[in-house]
DOGU-584362 format. One record per residue (C-alpha): residue in three letters; residue number from 1; x, y, z. Coordinates in Angstrom, 3 decimals, padded with zeros to 6 digits. Layout:
<sites>
code / pos / px / py / pz
ala / NUM / X / Y / Z $
...
</sites>
This chain:
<sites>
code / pos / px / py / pz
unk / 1 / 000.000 / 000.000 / 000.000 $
unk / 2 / 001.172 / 003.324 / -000.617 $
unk / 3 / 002.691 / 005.567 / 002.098 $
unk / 4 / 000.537 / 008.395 / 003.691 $
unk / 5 / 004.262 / 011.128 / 002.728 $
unk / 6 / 003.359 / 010.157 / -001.003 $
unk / 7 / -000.244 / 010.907 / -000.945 $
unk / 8 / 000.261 / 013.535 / 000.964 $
unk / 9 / 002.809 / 015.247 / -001.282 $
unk / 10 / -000.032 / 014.417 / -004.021 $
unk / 11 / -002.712 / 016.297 / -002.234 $
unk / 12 / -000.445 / 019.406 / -002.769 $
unk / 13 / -000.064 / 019.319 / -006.689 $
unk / 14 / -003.973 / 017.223 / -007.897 $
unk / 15 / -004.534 / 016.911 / -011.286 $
unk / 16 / -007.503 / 019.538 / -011.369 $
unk / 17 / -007.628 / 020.320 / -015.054 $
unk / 18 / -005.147 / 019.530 / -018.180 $
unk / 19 / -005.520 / 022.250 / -020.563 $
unk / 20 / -002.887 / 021.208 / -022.852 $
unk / 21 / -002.026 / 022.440 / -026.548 $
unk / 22 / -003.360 / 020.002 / -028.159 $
unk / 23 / -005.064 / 019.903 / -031.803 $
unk / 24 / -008.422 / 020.128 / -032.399 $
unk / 25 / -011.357 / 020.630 / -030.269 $
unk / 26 / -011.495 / 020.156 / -026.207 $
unk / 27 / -013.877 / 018.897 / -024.178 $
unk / 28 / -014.062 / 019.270 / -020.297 $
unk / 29 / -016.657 / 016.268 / -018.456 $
unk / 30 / -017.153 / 015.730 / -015.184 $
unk / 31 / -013.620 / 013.835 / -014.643 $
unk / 32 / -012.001 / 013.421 / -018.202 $
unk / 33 / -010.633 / 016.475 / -020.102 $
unk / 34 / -010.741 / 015.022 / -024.169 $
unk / 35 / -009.126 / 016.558 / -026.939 $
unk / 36 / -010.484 / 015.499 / -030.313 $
unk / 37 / -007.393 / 015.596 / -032.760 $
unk / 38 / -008.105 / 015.657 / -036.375 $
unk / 39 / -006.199 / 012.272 / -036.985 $
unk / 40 / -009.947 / 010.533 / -035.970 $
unk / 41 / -008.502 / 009.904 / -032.240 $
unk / 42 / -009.263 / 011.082 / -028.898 $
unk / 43 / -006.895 / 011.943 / -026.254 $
unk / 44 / -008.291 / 011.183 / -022.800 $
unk / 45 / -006.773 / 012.441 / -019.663 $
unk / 46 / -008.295 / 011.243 / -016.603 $
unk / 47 / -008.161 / 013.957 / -013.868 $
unk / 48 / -008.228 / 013.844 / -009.898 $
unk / 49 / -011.471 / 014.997 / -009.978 $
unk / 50 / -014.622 / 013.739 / -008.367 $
unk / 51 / -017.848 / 013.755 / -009.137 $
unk / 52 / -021.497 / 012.428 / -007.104 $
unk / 53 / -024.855 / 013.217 / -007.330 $
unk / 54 / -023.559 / 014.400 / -010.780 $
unk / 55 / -021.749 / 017.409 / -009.768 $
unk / 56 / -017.530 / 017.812 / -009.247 $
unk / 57 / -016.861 / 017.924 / -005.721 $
unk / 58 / -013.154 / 018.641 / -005.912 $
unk / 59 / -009.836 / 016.444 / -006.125 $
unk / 60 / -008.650 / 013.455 / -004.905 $
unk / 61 / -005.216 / 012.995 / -005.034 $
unk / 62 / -003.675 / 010.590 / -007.571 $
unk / 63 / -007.002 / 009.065 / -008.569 $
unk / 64 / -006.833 / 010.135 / -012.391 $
unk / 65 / -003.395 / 007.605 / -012.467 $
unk / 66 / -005.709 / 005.142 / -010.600 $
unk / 67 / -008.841 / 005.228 / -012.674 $
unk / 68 / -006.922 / 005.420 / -015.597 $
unk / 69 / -004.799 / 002.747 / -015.828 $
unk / 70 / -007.520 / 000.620 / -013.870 $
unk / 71 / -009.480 / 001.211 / -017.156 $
unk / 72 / -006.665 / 000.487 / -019.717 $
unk / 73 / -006.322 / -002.667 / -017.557 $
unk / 74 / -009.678 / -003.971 / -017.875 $
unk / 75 / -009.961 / -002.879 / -022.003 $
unk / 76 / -006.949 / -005.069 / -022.340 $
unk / 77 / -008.365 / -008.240 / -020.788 $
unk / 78 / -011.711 / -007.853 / -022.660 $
unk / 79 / -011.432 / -007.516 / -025.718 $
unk / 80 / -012.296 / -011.117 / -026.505 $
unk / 81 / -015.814 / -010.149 / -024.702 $
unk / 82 / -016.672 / -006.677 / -026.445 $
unk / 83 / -014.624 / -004.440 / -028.945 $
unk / 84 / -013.519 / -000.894 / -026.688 $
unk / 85 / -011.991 / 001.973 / -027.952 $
unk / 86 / -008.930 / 001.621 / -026.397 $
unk / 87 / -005.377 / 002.323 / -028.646 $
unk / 88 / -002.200 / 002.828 / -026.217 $
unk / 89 / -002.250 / 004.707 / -022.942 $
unk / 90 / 001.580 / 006.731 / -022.590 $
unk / 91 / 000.899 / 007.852 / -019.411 $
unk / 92 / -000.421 / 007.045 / -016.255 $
unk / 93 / -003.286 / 009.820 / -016.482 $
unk / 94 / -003.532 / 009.616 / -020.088 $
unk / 95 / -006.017 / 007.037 / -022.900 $
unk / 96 / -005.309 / 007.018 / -026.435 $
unk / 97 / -008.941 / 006.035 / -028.112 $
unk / 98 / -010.405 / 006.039 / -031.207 $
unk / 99 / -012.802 / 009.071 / -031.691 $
unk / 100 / -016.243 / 007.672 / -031.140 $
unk / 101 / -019.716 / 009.270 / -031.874 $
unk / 102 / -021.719 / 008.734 / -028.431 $
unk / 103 / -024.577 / 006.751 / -027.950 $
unk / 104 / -027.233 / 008.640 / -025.653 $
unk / 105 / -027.544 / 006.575 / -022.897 $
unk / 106 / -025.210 / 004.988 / -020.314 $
unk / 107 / -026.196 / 001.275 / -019.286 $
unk / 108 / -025.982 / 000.355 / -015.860 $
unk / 109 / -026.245 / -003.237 / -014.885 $
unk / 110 / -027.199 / -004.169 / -010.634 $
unk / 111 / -027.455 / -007.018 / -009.290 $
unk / 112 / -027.869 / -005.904 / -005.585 $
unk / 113 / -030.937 / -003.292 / -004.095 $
unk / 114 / -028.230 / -000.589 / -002.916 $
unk / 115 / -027.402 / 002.627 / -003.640 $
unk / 116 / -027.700 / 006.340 / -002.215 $
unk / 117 / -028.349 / 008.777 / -005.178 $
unk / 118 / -031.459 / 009.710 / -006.667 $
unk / 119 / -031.437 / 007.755 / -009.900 $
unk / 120 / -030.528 / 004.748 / -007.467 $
unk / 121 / -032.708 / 001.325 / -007.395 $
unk / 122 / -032.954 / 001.421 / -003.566 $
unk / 123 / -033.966 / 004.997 / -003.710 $
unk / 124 / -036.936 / 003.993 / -005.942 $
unk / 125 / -037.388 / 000.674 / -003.952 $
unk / 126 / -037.493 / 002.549 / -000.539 $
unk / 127 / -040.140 / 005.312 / -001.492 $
unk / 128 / -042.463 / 002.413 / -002.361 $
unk / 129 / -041.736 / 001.603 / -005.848 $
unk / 130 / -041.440 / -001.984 / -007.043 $
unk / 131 / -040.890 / -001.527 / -010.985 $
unk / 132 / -037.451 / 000.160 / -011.698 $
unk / 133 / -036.577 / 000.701 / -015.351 $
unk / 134 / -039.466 / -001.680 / -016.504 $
unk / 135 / -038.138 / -004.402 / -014.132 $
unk / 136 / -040.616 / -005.747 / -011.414 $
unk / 137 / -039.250 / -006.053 / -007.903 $
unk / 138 / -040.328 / -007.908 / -005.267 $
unk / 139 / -041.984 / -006.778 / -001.539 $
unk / 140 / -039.959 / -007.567 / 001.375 $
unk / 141 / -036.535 / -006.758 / 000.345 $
unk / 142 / -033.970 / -004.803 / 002.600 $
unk / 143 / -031.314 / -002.576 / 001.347 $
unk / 144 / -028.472 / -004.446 / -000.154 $
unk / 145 / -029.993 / -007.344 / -000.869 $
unk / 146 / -029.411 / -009.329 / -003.905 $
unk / 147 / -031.564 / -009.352 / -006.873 $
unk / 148 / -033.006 / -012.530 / -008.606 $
unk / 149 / -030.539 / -011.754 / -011.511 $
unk / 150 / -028.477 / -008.962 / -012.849 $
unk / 151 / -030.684 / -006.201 / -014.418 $
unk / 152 / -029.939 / -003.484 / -017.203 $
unk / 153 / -031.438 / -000.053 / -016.263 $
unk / 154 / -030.552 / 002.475 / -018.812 $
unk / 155 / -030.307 / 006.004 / -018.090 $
unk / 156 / -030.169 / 009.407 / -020.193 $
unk / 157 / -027.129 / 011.318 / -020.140 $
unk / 158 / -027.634 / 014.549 / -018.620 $
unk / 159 / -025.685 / 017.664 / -019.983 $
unk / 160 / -022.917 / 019.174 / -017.928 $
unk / 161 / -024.817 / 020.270 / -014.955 $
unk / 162 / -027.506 / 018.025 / -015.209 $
unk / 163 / -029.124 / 015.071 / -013.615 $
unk / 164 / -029.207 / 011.586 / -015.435 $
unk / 165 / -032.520 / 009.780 / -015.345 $
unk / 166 / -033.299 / 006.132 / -015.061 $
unk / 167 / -035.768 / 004.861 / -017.666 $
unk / 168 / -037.438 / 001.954 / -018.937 $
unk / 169 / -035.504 / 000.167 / -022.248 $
unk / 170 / -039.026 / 000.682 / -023.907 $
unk / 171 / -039.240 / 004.542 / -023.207 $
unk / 172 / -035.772 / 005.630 / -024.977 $
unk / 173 / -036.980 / 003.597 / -027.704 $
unk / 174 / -040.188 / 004.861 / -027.686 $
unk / 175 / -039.205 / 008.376 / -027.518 $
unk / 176 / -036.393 / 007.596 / -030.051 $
unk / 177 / -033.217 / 008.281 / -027.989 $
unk / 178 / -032.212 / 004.740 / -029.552 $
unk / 179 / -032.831 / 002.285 / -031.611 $
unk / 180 / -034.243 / -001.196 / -030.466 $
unk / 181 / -031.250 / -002.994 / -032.358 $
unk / 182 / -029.009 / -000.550 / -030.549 $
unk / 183 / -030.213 / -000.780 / -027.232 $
unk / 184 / -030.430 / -004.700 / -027.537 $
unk / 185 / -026.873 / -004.431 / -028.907 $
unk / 186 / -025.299 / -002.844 / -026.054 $
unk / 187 / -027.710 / -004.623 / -023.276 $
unk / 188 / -026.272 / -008.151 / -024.696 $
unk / 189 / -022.357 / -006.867 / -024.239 $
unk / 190 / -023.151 / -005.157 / -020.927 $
unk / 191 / -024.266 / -007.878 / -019.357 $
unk / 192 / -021.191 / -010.137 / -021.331 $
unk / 193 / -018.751 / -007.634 / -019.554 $
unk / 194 / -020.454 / -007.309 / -016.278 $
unk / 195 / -020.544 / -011.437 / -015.903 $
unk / 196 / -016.567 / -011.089 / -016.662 $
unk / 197 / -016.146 / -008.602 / -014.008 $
unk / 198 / -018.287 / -010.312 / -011.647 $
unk / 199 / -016.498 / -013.500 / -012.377 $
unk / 200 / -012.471 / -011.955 / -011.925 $
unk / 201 / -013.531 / -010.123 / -008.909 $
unk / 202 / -015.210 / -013.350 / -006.791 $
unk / 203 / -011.316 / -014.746 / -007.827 $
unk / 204 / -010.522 / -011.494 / -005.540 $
unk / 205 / -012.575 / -011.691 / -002.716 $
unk / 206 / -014.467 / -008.889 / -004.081 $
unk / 207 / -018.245 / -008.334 / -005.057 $
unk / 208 / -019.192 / -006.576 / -007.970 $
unk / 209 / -022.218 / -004.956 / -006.853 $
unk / 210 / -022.993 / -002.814 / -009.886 $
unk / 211 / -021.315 / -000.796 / -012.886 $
unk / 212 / -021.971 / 001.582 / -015.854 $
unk / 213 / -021.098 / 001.269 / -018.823 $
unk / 214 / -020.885 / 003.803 / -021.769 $
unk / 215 / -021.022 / 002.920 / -025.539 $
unk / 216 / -020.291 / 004.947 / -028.719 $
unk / 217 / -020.426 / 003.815 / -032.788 $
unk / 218 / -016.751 / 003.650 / -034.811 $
unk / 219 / -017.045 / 005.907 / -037.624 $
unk / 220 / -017.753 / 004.447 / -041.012 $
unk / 221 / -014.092 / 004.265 / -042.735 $
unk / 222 / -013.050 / 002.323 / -039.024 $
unk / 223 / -016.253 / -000.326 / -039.169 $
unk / 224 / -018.977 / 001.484 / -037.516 $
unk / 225 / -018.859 / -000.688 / -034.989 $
unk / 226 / -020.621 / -000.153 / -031.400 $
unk / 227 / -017.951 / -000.334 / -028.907 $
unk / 228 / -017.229 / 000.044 / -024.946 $
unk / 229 / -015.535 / 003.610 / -024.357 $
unk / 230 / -014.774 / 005.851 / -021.479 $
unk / 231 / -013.988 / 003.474 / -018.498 $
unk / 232 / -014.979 / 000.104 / -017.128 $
unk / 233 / -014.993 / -001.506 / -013.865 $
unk / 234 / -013.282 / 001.650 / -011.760 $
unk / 235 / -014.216 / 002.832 / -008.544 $
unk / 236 / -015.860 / 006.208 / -010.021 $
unk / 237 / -018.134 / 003.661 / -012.683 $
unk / 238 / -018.531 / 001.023 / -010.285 $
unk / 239 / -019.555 / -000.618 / -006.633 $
unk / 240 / -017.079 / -002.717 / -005.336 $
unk / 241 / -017.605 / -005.026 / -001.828 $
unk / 242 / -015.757 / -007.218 / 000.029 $
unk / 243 / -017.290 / -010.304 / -000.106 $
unk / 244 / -015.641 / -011.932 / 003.463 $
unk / 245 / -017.442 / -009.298 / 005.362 $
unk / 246 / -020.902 / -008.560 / 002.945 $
unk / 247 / -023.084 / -011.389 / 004.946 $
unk / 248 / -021.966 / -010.551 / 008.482 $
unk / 249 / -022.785 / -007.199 / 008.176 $
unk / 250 / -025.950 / -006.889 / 006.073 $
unk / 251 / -027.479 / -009.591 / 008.582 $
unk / 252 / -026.078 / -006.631 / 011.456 $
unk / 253 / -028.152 / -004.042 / 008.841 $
unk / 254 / -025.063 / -002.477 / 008.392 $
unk / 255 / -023.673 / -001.087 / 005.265 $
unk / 256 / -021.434 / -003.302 / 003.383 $
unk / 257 / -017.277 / -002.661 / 003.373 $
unk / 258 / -016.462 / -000.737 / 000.023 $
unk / 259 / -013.571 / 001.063 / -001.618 $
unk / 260 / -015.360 / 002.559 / -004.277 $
unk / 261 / -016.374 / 006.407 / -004.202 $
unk / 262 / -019.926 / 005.556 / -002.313 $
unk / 263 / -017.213 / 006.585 / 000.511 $
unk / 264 / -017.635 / 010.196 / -000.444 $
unk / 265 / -021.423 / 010.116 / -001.433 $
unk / 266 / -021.758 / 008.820 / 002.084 $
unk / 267 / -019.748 / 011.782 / 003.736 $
unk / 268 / -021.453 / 014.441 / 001.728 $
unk / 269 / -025.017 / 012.846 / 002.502 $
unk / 270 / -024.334 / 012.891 / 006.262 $
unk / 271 / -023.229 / 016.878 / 005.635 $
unk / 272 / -026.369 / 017.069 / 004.117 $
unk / 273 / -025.907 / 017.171 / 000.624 $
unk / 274 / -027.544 / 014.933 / -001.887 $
unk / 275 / -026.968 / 017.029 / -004.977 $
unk / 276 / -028.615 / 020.306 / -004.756 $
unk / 277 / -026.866 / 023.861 / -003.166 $
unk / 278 / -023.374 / 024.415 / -002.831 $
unk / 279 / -020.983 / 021.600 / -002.584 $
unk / 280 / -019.360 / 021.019 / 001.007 $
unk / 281 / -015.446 / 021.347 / 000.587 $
unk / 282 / -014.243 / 017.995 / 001.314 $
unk / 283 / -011.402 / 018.119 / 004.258 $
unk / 284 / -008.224 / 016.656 / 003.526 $
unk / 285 / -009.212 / 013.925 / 006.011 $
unk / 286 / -011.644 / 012.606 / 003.802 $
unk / 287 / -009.632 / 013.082 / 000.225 $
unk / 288 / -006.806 / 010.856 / 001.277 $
unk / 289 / -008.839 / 008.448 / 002.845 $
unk / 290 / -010.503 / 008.526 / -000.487 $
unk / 291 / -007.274 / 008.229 / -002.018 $
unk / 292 / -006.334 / 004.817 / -000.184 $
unk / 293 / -009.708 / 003.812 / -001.372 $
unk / 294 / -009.295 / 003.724 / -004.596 $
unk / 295 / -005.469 / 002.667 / -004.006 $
unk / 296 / -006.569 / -000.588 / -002.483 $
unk / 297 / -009.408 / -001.197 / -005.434 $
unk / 298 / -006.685 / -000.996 / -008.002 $
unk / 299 / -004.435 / -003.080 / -006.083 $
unk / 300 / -007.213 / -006.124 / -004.879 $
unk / 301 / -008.758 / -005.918 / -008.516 $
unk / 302 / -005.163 / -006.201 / -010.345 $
unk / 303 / -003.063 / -008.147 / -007.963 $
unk / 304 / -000.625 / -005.607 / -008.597 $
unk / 305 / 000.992 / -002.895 / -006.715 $
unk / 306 / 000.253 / 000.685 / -007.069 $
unk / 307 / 003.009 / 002.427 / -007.908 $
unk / 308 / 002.462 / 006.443 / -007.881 $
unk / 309 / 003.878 / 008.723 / -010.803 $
unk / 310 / 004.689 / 011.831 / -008.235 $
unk / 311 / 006.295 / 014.037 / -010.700 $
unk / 312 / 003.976 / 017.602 / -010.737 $
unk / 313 / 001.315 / 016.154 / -013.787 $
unk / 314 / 000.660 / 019.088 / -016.017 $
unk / 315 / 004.807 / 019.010 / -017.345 $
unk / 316 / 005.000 / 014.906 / -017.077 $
unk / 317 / 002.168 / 015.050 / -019.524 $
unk / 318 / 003.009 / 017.201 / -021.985 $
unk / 319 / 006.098 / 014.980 / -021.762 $
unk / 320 / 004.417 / 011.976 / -022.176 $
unk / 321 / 001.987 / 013.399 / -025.164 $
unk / 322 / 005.868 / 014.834 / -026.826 $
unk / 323 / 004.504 / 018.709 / -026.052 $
unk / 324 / 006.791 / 021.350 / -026.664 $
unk / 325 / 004.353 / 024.472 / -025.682 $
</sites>
């Protein structure tokens, strides 16, 4: 595990934002800043920015190497499962990726009645509801309990700013967000890549609670293919237990033991905020606490050790990405 004088000297130099001069046209989300270049590819850097209840709350430090190259792992071992858009990754922060036109929804797949947000299945579940995105659940559940089977539950994707909003499969096709071949399309390889996750992290003593997964189309002259893009199977897309301590405590009614950023949500709901008003500033406390967090997912999930790139980001990168500028 990493040694608090490394984080530490991390917390003083986060990777808040990488405006680089790059080609082509930039595009700043919640925790990636992307730089179309006019080649056809897409330069990803993954910042140490958070976001919940679909706003940034601040930094975390090193978490863009962590989510990064947690990401380039997983496109690497899945390729046999579904085509991603991964091409090389030079840097610890830093994605290579063919340029990808969007699809407009992100698929999330659950397999457990949990969560905190609004958009979340217990949410719906607790204020009485027992269809979520077109699936029927059951009376009598408790929160965190397992489902009968992994479910897909679609959701829009909200503009910067914005809230996403679970929806039926039937209703974005209805409405025309997406097609039904589409939407079938990318239901069949979520689920494909969510059994592989679930199946390498049981090998790890982990559970995979749930995930989301994002999904754009090749342009024509590469295929046109619909492929996985973004991230997979991090901490910021993902819900990660520890299976040697999830029955003991949800028979105590206790939540389960995570590393995944429901750490944060879970600080920021007990200060009271669940996504509206200003955004409590996040002590130091809880960012490198955060920081070991998603440390320790990288490290159970891999089997590998985390070994931190401490050089100040913005000059490593430009580096890395042979910037003169």
């Amino acid at each position: 595990m990493i040694d608090d004088a490394t984080l530490r000297e991390a917390l003083a130099h986060p990777l808040d934002s990488a405006d680089l001069p790059l080609p082509g046209i930039r595009y700043q989300g919640k925790v990636r800043d992307n730089y179309t270049l006019p080649d056809g590819r897409r330069v990803l850097v993954t910042t140490d920015r958070i976001s919940a209840f679909d706003r940034v709350l601040g930094t975390i430090p090193l978490k863009g190497q962590v989510l990064n190259r947690l990401a380039v792992w997983w496109f690497e071992r899945t390729r046999d499962v579904a085509p991603n858009h991964l091409i090389a990754s030079p840097d610890p922060n830093v994605m290579i990726a063919h340029e990808c036109d969007p699809l407009p929804v992100e698929v999330v797949v659950r397999r457990y009645l949990t969560g905190v947000t609004s958009t979340s299945v217990w949410t719906a579940y607790a204020r009485g509801d027992r269809s979520f995105c077109g699936h029927p659940l059951p009376d009598g559940l408790r929160k965190n309990d397992p489902l009968a089977a992994p479910i897909v539950t679609p959701s829009t994707k909200a503009a910067k700013g914005g809230h996403d909003v679970s929806v039926s499969a039937g209703s974005l096709v209805a409405d025309g967000v997406i097609t039904a071949a589409d939407l079938e399309a990318v239901s069949r390889m979520a689920l494909a890549l969510f059994d592989a996750g679930v199946a390498h992290c049981a090998a790890r003593g982990l559970i995979l609670a749930d995930t989301k997964y994002e999904f754009g189309r090749l342009p024509p002259e590469k295929g046109g293919a619909i492929v996985v893009m973004d991230e997979m199977h991090t901490p910021d897309s993902s819900r990660f237990w520890f299976a040697e301590s999830y029955g003991e405590r949800h028979a105590r009614g206790e939540e389960p033991e995570s590393f995944d950023k429901e750490y944060v949500r879970r600080w920021l709901a007990a200060a009271g905020f669940t996504g509206e008003g200003a955004v409590p500033p996040l002590p130091d406390a809880v960012r490198l606490e955060a920081a070991r967090r998603y440390i320790s997912a990288y490290e159970r999930i891999t089997g590998e050790a985390f070994v931190a790139d401490a050089r100040d980001p913005l000059p490593r990168l430009r580096a890395a990405l042979q910037l003169t500028a």
